[in-house]
C-alpha positions in Angstrom: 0.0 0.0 0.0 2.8 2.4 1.2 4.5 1.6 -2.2 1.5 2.6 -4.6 0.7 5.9 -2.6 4.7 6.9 -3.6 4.1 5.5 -7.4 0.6 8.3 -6.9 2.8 10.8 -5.5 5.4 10.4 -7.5 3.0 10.6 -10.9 1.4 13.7 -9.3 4.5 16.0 -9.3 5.3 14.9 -12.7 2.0 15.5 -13.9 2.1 19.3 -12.0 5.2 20.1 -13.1 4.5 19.7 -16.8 0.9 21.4 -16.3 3.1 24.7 -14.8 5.5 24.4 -17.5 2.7 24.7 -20.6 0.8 27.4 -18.5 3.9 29.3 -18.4 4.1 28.7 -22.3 1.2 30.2 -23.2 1.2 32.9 -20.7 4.4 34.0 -22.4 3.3 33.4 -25.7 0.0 35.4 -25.1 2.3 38.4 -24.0 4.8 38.5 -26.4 4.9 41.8 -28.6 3.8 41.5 -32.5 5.7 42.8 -35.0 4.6 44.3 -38.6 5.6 42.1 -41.9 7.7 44.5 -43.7 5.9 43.3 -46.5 2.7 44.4 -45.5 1.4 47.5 -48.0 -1.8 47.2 -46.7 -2.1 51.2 -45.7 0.1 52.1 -48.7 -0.5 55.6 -51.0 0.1 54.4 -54.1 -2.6 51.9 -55.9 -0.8 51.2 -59.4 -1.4 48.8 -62.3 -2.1 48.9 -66.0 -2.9 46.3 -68.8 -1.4 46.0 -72.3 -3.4 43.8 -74.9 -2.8 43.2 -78.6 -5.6 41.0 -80.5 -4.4 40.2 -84.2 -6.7 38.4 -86.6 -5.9 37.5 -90.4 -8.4 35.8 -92.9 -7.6 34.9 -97.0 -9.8 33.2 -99.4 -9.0 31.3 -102.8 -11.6 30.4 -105.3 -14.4 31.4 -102.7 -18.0 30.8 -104.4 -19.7 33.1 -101.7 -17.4 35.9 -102.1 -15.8 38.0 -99.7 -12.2 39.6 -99.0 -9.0 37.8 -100.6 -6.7 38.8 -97.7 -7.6 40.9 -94.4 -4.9 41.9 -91.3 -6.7 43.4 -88.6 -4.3 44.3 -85.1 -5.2 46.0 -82.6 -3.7 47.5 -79.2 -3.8 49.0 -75.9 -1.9 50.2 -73.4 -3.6 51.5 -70.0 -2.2 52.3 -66.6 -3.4 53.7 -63.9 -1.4 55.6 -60.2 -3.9 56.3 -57.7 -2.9 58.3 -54.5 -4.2 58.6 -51.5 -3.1 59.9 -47.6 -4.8 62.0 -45.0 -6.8 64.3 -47.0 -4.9 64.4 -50.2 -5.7 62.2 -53.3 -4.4 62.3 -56.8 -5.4 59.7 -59.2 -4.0 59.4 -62.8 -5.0 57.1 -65.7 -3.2 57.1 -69.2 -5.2 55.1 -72.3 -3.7 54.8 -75.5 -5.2 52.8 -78.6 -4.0 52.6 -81.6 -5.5 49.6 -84.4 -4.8 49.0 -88.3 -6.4 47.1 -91.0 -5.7 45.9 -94.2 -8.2 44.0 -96.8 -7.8 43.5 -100.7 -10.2 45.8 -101.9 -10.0 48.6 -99.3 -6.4 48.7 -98.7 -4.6 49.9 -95.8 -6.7 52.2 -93.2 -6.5 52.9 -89.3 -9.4 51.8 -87.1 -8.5 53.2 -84.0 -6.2 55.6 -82.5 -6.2 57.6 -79.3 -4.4 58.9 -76.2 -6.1 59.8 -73.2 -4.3 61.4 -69.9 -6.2 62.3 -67.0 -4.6 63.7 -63.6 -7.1 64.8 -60.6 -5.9 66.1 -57.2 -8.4 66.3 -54.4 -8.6 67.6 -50.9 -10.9 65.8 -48.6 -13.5 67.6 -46.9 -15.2 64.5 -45.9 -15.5 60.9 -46.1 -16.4 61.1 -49.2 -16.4 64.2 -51.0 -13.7 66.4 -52.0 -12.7 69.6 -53.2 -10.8 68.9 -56.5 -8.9 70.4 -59.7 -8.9 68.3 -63.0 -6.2 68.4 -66.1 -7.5 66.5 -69.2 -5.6 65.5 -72.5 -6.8 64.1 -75.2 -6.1 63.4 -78.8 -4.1 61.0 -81.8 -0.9 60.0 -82.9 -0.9 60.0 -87.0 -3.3 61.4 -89.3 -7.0 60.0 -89.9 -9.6 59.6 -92.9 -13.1 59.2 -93.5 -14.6 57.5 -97.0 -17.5 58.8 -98.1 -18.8 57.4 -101.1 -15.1 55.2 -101.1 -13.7 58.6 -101.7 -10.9 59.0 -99.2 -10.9 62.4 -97.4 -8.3 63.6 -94.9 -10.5 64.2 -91.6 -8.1 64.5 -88.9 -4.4 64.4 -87.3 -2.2 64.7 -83.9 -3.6 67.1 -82.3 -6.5 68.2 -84.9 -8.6 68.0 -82.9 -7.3 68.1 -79.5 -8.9 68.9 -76.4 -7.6 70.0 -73.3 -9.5 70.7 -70.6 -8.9 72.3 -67.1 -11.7 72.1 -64.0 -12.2 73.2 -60.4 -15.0 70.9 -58.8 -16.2 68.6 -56.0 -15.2 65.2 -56.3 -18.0 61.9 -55.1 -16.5 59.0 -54.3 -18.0 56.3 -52.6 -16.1 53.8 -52.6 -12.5 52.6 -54.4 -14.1 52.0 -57.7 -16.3 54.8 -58.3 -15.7 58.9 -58.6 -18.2 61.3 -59.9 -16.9 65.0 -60.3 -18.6 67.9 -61.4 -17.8 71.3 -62.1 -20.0 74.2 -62.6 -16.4 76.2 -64.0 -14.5 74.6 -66.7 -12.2 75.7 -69.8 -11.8 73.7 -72.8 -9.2 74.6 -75.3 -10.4 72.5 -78.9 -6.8 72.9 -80.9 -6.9 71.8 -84.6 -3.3 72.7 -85.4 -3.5 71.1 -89.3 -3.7 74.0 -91.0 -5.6 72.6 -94.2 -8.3 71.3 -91.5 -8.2 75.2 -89.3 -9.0 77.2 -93.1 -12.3 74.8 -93.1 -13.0 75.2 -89.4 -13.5 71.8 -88.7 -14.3 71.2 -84.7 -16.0 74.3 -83.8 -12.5 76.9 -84.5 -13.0 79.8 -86.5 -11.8 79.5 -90.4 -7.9 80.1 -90.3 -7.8 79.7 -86.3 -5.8 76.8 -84.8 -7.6 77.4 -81.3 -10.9 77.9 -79.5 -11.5 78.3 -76.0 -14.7 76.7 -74.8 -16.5 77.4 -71.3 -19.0 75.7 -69.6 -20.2 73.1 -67.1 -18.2 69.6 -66.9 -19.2 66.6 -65.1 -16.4 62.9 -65.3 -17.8 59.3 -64.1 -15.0 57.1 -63.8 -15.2 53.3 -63.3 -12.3 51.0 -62.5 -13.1 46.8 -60.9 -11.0 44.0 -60.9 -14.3 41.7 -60.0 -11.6 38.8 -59.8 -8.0 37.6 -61.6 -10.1 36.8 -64.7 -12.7 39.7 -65.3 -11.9 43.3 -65.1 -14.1 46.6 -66.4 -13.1 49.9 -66.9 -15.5 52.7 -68.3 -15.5 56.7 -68.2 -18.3 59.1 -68.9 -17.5 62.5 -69.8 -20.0 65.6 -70.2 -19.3 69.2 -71.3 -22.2 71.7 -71.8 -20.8 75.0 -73.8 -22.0 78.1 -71.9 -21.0 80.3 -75.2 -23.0 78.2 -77.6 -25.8 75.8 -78.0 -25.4 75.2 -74.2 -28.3 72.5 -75.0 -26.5 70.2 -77.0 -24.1 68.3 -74.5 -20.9 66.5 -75.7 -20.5 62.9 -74.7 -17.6 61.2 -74.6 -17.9 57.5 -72.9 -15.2 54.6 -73.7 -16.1 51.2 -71.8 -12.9 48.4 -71.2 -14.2 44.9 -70.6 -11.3 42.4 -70.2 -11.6 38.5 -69.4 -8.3 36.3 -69.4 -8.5 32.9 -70.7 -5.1 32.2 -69.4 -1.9 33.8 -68.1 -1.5 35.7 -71.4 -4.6 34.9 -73.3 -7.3 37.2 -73.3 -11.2 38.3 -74.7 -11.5 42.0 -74.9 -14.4 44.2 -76.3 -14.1 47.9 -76.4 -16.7 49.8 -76.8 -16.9 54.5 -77.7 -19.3 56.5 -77.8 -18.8 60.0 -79.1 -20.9 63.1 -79.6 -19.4 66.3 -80.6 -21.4 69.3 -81.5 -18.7 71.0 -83.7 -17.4 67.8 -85.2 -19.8 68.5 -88.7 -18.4 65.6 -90.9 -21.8 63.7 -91.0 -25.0 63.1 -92.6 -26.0 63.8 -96.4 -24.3 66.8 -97.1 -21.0 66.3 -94.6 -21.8 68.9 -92.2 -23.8 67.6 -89.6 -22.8 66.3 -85.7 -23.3 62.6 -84.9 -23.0 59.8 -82.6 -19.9 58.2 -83.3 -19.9 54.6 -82.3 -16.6 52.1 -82.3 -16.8 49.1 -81.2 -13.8 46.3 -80.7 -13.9 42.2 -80.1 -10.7 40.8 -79.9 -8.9 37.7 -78.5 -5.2 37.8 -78.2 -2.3 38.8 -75.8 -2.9 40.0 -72.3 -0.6 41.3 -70.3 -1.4 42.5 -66.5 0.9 44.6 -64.4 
């Protein structure tokens, strides 16, 4: 009996002792001080990224009962990036497009179907959650010189920086969350620039006859879009509106370009692009070539994608 009450004992203090040691363990583990990942950007400034696609497509025919083109090339690109800042109070946010597409069939020949560079910069100063007191530079405009073929008759339309538009703005700025900002401003100059001169002596875009320049104000409201819904299917899409104060204040220019990207795999991609333009000075339309439009361009493509 004596001995199996000294086994008991002995088992006991063993037991205790290790019961002390893990308490100890966890106290000290529970207290111990926890230090940031220097890898963690979590609260960083800067949001950056961009895309660059190129879709290419090429189609012949030989001996082709139900007609069509002998030969067509069709490539297009796009470059996009995008810097968004933000601490305390202050916010800038920058986005740069540029398109550019070409295509090439038998009977047609060799034309551009899309070309275009976009900058936008806008700094803000909070003044609450959500809204903010803000000043916006636009640029916008194209690289190489553009055509239009009425009747197949091909007639020199446009070139870099005829038209232009630059555009300054003092506004409030809504943004409710990460993806979304709607600004508007009741006080904006627009500078149209058509600096061809053979296009200035018609006074194409709204610029007197044999002027290279007009300045525009009126009221400017921007909706910009920008969601990365997951790794496969992002959507980008800006509205802008301008209202001239100095003439036909009624008749509103739209400019609205939508992004829709989904990748198929690490570099292959489905894209559709789709414009939407309205510009009351831009008089190359309708029966007689002198009327404003909607001008609608819209891209499908599959090709490269690369994400960044």
């Amino acid at each position: 009996m004596k001995k199996l009450l000294l086994v008991a004992g002995i088992l006991s203090f063993i037991l205790s002792s290790a019961q002390d040691e893990t308490v100890k363990k966890l106290r000290t583990d529970s207290e111990r001080k926890i230090s940031k990942d220097a890898n963690d950007t979590t609260k960083r400034a800067w949001r950056k990224g961009g895309l660059y696609s190129m879709n290419i497509s090429q189609g012949s025919l030989s001996n082709w009962a139900a007609g069509g083109e002998d030969f067509s090339l069709a490539l297009n690109s796009l470059v996009s990036l995008y810097g968004f800042y933000k601490k305390d109070k202050h916010s800038w946010d920058n986005t740069f497009d540029f398109n550019l597409g070409y295509v090439k069939t038998t009977s047609l020949g060799s034309r551009k179907n899309d070309d275009r560079f976009d900058l936008l910069s806008k700094y803000g100063y909070a003044v609450s959650n959500k809204l903010s007191v803000s000043g916006l530079f636009n640029l916008r405009s194209q690289i190489f010189k553009g055509y239009t073929y009425p009747g197949n008759v091909k007639t020199f339309s446009s070139a870099f920086m005829a038209p232009g538009y630059l555009l300054l703005s003092a506004g409030m700025d809504y943004k409710p969350n990460k993806n979304l900002s709607i600004f508007f401003s009741p006080a904006t100059a627009r500078w149209v620039i058509v600096r061809d001169t053979a296009l200035a002596n018609k006074g194409l875009y709204g610029v007197t006859p044999g002027k290279k320049s007009i300045l525009e104000f009126g009221a400017f409201a921007s909706v910009n879009y920008l969601k990365e819904f997951n790794k496969v299917l992002t959507y980008k899409a800006r509205l802008d509106l301008f209202s001239n104060y100095r003439h036909n204040p009624q008749n509103i220019d739209l400019y609205m370009t939508n992004a829709l990207n989904v990748k198929i795999s690490k570099v292959l991609s489905a894209t559709w692009g789709l414009d939407l333009i309205y510009d009351d000075d831009a008089k190359l339309f309708g029966p007689g070539k002198t009327s404003p439009a909607l001008q609608v361009k819209s891209l499908v493509g599959i090709g490269l994608l690369v994400k960044f």
